[in-house]
PAZA-128074 format. One record per atom (N, C-alpha, C): y, x, z; residue in one letter; atom name. Coordinates in steps of 0.2 Angstrom, whole numbers. Example, Ala and Ser with C-alpha at 12.3 -4.5 7.8 and 13.67 -1.06 7.14 Angstrom:
<gubas>
-28	66	39	A	N;
-22	62	39	A	CA;
-16	66	39	A	C;
-11	64	35	S	N;
-5	68	36	S	CA;
0	64	39	S	C;
</gubas>
This chain:
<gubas>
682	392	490	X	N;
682	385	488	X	CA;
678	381	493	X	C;
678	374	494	X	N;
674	371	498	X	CA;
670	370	493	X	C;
662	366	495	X	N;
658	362	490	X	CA;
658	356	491	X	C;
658	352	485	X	N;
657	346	483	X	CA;
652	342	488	X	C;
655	335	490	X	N;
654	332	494	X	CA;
644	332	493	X	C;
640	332	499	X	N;
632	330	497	X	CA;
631	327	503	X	C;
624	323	504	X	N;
622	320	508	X	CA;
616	325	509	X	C;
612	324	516	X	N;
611	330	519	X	CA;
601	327	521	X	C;
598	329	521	X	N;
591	327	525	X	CA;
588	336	526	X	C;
586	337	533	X	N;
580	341	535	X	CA;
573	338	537	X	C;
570	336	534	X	N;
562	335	534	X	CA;
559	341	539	X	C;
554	339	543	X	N;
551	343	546	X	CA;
544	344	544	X	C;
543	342	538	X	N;
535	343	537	X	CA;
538	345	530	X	C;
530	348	524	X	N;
532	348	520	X	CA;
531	342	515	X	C;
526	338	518	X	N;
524	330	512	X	CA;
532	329	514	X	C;
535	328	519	X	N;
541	323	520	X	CA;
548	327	513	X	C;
548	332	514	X	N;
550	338	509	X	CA;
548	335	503	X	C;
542	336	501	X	N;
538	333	496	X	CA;
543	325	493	X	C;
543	323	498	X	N;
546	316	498	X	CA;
549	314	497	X	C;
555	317	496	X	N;
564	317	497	X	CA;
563	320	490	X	C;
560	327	487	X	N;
562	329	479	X	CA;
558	324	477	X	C;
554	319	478	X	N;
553	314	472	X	CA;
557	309	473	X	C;
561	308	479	X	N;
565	301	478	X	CA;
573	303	477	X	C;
574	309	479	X	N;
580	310	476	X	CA;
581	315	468	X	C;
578	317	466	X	N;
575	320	459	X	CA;
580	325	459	X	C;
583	323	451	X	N;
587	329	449	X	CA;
594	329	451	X	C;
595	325	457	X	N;
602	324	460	X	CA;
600	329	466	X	C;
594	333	469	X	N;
593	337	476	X	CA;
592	343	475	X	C;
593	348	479	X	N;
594	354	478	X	CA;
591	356	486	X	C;
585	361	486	X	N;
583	363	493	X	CA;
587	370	493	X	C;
588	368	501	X	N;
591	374	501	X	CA;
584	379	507	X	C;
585	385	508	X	N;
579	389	513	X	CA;
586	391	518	X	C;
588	398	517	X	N;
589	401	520	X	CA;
597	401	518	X	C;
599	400	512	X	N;
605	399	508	X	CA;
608	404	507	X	C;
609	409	506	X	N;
612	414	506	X	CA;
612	415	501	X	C;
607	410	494	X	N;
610	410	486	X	CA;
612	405	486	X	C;
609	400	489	X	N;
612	393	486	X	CA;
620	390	488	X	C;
621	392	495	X	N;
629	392	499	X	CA;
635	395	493	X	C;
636	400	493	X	N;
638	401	488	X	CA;
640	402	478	X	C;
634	399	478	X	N;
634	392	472	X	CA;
638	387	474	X	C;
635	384	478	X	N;
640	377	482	X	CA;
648	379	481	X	C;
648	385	485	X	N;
654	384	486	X	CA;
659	388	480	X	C;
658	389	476	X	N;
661	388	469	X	CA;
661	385	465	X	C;
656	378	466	X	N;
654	373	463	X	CA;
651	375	454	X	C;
647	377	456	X	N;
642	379	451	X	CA;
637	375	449	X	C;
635	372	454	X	N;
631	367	455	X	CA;
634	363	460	X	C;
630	357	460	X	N;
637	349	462	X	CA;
628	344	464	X	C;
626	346	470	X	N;
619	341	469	X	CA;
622	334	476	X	C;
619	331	474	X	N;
621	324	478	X	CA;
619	325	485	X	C;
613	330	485	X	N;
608	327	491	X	CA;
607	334	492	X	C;
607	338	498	X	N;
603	344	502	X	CA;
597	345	504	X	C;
593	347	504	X	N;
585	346	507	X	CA;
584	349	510	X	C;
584	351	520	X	N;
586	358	524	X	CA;
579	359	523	X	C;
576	365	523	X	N;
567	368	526	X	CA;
566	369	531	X	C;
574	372	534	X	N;
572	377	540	X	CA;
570	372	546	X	C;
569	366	546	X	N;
564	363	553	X	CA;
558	361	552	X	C;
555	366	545	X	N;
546	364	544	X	CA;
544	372	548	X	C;
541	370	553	X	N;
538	376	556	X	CA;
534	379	552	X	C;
528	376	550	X	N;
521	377	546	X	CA;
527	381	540	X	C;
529	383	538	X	N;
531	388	533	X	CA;
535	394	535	X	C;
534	394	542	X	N;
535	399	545	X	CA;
532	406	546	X	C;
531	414	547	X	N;
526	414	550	X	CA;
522	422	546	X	C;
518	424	548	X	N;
515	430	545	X	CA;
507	430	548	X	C;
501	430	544	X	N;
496	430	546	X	CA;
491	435	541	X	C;
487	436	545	X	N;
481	443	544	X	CA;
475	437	539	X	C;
475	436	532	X	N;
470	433	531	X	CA;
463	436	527	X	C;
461	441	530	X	N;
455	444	528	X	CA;
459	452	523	X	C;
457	449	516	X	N;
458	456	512	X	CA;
466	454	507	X	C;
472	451	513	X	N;
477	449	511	X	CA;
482	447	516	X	C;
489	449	516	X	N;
493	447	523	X	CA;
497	440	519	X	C;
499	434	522	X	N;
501	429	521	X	CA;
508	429	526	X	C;
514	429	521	X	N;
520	427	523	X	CA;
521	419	521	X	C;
524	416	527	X	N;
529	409	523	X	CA;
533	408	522	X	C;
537	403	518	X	N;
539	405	513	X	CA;
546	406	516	X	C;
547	402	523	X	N;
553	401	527	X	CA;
554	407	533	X	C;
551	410	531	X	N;
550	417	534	X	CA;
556	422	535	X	C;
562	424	540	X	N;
566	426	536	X	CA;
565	435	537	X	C;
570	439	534	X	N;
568	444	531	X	CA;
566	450	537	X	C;
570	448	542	X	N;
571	452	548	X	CA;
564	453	550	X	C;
561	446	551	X	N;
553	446	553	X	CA;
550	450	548	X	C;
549	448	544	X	N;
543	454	539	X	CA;
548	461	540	X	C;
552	462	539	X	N;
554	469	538	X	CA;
551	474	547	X	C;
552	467	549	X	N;
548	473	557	X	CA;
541	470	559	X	C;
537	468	555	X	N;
531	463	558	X	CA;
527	472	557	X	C;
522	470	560	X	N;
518	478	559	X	CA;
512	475	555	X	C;
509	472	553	X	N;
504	469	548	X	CA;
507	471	541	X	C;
512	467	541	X	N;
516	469	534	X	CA;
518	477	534	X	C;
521	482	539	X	N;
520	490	536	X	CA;
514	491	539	X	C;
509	488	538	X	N;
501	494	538	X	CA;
497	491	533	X	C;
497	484	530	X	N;
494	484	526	X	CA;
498	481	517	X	C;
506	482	519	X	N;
509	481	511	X	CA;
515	484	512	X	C;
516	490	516	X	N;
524	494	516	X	CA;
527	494	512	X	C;
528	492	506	X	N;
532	494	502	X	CA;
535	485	503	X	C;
534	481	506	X	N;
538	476	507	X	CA;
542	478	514	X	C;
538	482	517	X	N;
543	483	523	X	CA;
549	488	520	X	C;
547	491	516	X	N;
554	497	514	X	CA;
557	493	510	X	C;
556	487	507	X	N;
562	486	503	X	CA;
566	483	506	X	C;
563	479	510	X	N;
568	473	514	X	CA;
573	478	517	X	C;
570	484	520	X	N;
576	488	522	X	CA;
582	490	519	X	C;
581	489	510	X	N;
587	489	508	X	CA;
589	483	504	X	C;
588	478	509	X	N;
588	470	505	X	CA;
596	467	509	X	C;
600	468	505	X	N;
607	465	507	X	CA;
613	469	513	X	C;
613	464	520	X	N;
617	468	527	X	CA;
613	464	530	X	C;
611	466	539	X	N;
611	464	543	X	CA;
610	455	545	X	C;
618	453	544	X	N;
618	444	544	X	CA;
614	441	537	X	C;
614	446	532	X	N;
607	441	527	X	CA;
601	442	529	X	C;
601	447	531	X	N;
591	447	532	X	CA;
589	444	535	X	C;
595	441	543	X	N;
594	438	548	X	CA;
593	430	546	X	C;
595	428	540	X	N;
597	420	540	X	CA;
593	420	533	X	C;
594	424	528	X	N;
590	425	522	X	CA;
580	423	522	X	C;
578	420	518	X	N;
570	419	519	X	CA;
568	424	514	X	C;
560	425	517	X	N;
556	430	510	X	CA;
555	425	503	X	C;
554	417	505	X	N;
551	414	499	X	CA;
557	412	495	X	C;
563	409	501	X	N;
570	407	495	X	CA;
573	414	491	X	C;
572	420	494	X	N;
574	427	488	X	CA;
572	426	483	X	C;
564	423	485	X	N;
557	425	478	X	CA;
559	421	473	X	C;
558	414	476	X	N;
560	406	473	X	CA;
569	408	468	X	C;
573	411	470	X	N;
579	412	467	X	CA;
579	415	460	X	C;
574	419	460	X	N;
571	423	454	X	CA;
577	427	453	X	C;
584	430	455	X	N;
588	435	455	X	CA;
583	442	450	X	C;
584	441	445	X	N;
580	450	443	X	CA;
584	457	447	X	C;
590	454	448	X	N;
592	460	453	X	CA;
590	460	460	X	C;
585	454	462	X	N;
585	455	470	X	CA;
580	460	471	X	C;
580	460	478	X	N;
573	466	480	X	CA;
568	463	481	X	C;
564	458	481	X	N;
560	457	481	X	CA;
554	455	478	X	C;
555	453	471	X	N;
555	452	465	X	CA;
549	461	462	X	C;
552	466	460	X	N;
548	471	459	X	CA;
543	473	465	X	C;
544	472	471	X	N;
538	474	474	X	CA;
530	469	475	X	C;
535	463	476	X	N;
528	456	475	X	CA;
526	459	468	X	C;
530	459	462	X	N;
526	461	457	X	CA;
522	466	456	X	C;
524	472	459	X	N;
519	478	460	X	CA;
513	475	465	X	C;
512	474	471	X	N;
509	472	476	X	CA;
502	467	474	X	C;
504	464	466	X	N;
499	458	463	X	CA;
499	455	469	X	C;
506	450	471	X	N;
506	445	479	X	CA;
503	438	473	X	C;
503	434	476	X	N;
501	427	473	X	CA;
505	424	476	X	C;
507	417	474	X	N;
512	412	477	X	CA;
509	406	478	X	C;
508	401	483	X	N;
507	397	485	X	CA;
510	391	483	X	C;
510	388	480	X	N;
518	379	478	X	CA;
510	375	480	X	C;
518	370	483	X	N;
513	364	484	X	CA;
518	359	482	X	C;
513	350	479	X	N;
518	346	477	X	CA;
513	342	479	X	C;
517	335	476	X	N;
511	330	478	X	CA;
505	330	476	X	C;
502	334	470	X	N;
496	332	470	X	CA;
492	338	474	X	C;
495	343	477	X	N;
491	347	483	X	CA;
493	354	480	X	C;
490	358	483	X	N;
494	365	482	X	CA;
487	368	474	X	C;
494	373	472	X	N;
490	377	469	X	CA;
493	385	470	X	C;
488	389	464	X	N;
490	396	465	X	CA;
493	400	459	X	C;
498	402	459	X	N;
500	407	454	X	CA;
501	415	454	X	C;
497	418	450	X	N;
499	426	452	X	CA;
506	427	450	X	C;
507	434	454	X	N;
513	435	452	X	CA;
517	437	446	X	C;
510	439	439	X	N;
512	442	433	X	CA;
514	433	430	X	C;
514	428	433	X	N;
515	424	430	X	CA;
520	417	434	X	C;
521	418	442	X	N;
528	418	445	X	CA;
535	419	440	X	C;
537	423	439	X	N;
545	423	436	X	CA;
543	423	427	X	C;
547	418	429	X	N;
546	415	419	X	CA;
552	418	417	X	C;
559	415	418	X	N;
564	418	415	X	CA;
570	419	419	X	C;
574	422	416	X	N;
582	422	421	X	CA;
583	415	425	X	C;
581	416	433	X	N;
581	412	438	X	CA;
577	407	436	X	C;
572	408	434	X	N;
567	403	433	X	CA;
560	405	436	X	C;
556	401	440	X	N;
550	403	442	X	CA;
546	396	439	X	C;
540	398	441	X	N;
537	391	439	X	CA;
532	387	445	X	C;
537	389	449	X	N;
540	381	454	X	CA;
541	374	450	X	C;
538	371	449	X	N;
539	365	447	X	CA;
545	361	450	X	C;
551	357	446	X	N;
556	355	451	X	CA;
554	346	456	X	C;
549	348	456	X	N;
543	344	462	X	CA;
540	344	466	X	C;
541	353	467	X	N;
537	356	469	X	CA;
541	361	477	X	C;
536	363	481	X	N;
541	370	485	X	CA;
535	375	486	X	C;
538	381	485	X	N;
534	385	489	X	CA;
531	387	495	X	C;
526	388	497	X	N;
527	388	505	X	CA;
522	393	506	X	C;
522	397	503	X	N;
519	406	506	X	CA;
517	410	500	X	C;
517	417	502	X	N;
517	421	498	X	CA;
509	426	500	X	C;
504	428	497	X	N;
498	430	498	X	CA;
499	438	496	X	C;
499	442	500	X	N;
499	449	497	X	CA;
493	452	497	X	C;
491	457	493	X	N;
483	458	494	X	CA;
484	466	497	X	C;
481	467	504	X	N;
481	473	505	X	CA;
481	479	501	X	C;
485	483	505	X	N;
484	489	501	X	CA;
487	495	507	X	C;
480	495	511	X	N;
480	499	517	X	CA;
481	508	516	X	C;
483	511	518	X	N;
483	519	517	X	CA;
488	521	510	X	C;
489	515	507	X	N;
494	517	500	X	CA;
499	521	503	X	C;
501	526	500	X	N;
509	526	500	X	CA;
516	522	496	X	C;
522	522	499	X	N;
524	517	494	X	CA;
531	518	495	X	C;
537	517	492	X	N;
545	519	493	X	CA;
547	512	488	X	C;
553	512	490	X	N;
560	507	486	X	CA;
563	513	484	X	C;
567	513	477	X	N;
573	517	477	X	CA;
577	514	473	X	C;
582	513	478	X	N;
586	508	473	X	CA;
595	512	474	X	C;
596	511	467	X	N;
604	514	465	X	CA;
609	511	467	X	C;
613	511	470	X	N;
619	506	471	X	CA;
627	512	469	X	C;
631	507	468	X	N;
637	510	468	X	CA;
640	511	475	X	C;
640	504	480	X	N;
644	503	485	X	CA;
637	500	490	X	C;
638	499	496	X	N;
633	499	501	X	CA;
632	491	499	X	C;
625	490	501	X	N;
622	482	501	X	CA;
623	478	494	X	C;
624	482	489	X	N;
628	479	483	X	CA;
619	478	479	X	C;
618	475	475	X	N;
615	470	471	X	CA;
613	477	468	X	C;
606	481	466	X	N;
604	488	463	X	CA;
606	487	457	X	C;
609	493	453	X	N;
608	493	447	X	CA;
603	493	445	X	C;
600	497	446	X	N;
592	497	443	X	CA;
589	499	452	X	C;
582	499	452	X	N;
580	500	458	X	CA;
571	499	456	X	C;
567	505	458	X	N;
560	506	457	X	CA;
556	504	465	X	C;
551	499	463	X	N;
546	499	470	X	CA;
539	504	467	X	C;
537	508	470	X	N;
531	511	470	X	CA;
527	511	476	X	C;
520	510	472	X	N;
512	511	477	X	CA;
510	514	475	X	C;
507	520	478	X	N;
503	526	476	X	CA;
497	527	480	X	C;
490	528	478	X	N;
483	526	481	X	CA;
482	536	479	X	C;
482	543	485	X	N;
483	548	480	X	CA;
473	550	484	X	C;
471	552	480	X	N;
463	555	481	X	CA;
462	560	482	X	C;
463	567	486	X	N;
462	574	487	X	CA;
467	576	480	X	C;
473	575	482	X	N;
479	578	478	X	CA;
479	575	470	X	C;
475	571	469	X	N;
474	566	462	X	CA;
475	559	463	X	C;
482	557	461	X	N;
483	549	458	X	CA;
478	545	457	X	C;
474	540	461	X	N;
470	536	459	X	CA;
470	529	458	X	C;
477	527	459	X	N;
480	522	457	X	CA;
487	521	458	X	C;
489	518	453	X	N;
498	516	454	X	CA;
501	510	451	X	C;
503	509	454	X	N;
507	502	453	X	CA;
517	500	455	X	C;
519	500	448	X	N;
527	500	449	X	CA;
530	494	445	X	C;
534	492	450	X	N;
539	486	448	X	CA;
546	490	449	X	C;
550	488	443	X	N;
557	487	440	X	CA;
563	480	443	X	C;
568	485	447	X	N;
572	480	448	X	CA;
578	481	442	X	C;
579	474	440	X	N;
585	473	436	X	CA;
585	477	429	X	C;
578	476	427	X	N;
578	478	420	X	CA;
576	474	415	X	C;
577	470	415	X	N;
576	464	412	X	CA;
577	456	414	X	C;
576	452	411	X	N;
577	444	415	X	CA;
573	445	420	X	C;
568	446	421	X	N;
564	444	427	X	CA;
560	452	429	X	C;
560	452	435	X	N;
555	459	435	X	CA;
550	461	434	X	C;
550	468	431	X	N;
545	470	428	X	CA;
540	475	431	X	C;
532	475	427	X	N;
531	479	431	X	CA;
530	487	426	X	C;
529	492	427	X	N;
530	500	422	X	CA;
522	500	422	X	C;
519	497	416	X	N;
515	498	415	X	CA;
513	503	411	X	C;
515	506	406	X	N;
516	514	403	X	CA;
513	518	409	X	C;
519	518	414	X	N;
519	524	417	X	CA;
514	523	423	X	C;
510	517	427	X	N;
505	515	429	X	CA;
496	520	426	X	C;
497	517	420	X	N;
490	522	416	X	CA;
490	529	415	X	C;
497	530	415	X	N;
499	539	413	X	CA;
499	541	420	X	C;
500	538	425	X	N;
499	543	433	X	CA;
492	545	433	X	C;
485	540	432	X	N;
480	540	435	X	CA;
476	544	433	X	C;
472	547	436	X	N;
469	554	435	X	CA;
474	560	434	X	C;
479	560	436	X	N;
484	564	436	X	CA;
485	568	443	X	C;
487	574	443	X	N;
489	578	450	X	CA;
496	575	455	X	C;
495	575	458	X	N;
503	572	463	X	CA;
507	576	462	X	C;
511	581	455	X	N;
517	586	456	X	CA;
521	583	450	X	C;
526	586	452	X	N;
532	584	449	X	CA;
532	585	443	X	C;
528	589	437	X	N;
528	589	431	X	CA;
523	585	429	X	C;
517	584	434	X	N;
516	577	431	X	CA;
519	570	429	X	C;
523	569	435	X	N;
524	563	437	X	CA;
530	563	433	X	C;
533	569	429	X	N;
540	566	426	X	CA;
538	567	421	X	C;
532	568	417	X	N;
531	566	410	X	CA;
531	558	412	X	C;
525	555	415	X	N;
524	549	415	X	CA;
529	544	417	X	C;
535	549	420	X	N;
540	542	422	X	CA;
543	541	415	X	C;
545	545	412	X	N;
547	548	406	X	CA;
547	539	402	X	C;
542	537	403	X	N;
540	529	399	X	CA;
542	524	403	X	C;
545	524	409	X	N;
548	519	412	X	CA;
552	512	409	X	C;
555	515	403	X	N;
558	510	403	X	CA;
556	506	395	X	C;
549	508	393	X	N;
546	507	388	X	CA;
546	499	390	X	C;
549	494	386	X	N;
547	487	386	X	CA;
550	484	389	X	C;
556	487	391	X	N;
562	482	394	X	CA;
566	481	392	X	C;
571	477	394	X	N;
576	474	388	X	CA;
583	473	397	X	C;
587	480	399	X	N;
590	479	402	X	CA;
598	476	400	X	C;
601	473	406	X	N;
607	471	406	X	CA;
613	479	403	X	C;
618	475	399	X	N;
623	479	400	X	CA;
630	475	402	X	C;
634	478	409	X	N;
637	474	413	X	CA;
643	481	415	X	C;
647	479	420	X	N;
652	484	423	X	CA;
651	490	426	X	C;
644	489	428	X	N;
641	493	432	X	CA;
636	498	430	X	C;
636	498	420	X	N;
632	501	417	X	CA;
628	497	411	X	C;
628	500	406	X	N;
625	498	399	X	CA;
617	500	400	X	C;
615	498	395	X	N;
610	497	393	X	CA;
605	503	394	X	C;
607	507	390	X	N;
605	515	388	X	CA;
605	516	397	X	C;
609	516	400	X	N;
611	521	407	X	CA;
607	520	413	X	C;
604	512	412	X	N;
600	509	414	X	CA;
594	509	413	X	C;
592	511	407	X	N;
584	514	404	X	CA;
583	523	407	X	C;
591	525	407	X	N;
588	534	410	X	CA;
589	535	417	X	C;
590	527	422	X	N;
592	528	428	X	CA;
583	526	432	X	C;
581	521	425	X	N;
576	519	428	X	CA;
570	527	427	X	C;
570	530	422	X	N;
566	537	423	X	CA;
566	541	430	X	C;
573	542	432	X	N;
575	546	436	X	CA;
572	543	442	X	C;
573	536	444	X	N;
570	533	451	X	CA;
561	534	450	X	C;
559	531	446	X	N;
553	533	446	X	CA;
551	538	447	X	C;
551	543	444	X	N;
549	548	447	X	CA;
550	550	455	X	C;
554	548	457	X	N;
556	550	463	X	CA;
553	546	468	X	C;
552	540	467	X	N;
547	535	470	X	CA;
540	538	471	X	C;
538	539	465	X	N;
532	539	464	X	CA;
530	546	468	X	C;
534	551	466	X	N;
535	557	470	X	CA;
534	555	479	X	C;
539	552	481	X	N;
539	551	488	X	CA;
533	546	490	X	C;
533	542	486	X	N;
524	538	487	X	CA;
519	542	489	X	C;
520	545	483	X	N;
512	551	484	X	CA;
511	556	487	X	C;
517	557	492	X	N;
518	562	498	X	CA;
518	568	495	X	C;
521	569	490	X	N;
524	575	486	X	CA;
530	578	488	X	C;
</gubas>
């Protein structure tokens, strides 16, 4: 289908950005990288009067070393972080996910911030910010503020980006020598995960010293395993450990049931990836 006629502006700043959503309001839709929002358009799903490009604000481009945290922006696209070397030596597990984030032509034209801003609970990157404790950067007219990630995704496609609001960087807090995996289940190659485990493992002379696990697509919004988080630490790095403790993965979630699997299959698929994350994390 084609989409519904719209009228178009790319601002090169972000006040000018800023600008354009307060004069065009709830008739404008920004677009990042579009690789969700394009194909909304073009089934008409949405019908906004006005476009809003990003891609010619530089300043929201970009990867930087800011002390005890690496800074992506937001317009950043995937190909860049998935190969920047800051991003795998001080938060790998965003470098491994992006490697299974979509094909080729998305990651290349795809942003980090428009995946994040999409709030998709099946995207990839949604569980590892949430494991990672990243922080989100929105700015609006009346100046930027910050949000953690445990309070970033509110609901099914909902962030609390304000609709006055844009994102324009993402704050990951190091987490230097961790180890860390994606595993994510698909049916078919580059397909949306049915379920899918991010894991970081901090292991101390063969003992678990800290873990931190985000859930893809178990829920409205991403979640993090907090169960099996408390149940790792102080634990040995062996698979009898680590598969009691996964054993709770799916305590507290509330998964979809769709074509690609019910509810229940997706609560016993979530165990089985954990464990093996967690497993491969901790160099086990």
């Amino acid at each position: 289908m084609i989409p519904a006629a719209f009228d178009y502006v790319a601002p090169t700043t972000v006040e000018d950005a800023l600008a354009a959503l307060a004069q065009y309001g709830d008739e404008a839709k920004i677009i990042a990288g579009g690789q969700s929002l394009l194909p909304v358009l073009r089934m008409r799903l949405n019908a906004p009067e006005w476009i809003i490009d990003l891609g010619k604000i530089e300043s929201l481009r970009g990867i930087r070393d800011d002390g005890d945290a690496i800074v992506i922006g937001a317009m950043t696209p995937h190909v860049v972080v998935g190969s920047d070397p800051l991003v795998a030596e001080h938060a790998s597990l965003i470098s491994k996910a992006v490697e299974h984030l979509a094909d080729a032509q998305v990651r290349h034209r795809g942003t980090f911030g428009g995946a994040l801003a999409h709030a998709d609970p099946a995207g990839d990157l949604g569980a590892p910010a949430l494991a990672l404790g990243a922080e989100f950067v929105i700015q609006g007219a009346g100046g930027s503020r910050t949000v953690a990630a445990d309070d970033f995704f509110v609901d099914l496609f909902e962030t609390a980006i304000g609709e006055d609001e844009i994102l324009t960087e993402v704050r990951i807090p190091k987490r230097t020598g961790w180890g860390s995996t994606y595993e994510k289940f698909v049916r078919v190659a580059h397909q949306w995960p049915i379920v899918a485990v991010a894991a970081t493992v901090r292991v101390d002379g063969g003992t678990i010293a800290e873990a931190r696990i985000g859930l893809t697509n178990m829920g409205n919004t991403p979640l993090r395993a907090r169960a099996v988080e408390d149940a790792l630490v102080g634990q040995p790095a062996t698979d009898d450990a680590v598969r009691a403790a996964a054993a709770l993965a799916a305590d507290g979630t509330n998964p979809p049931s769709d074509l690609n699997g019910d509810a229940d299959y997706r609560r016993h698929l979530a165990t089985v990836l954990t464990r093996r994350a967690v497993l491969t994390a901790a160099g086990a």
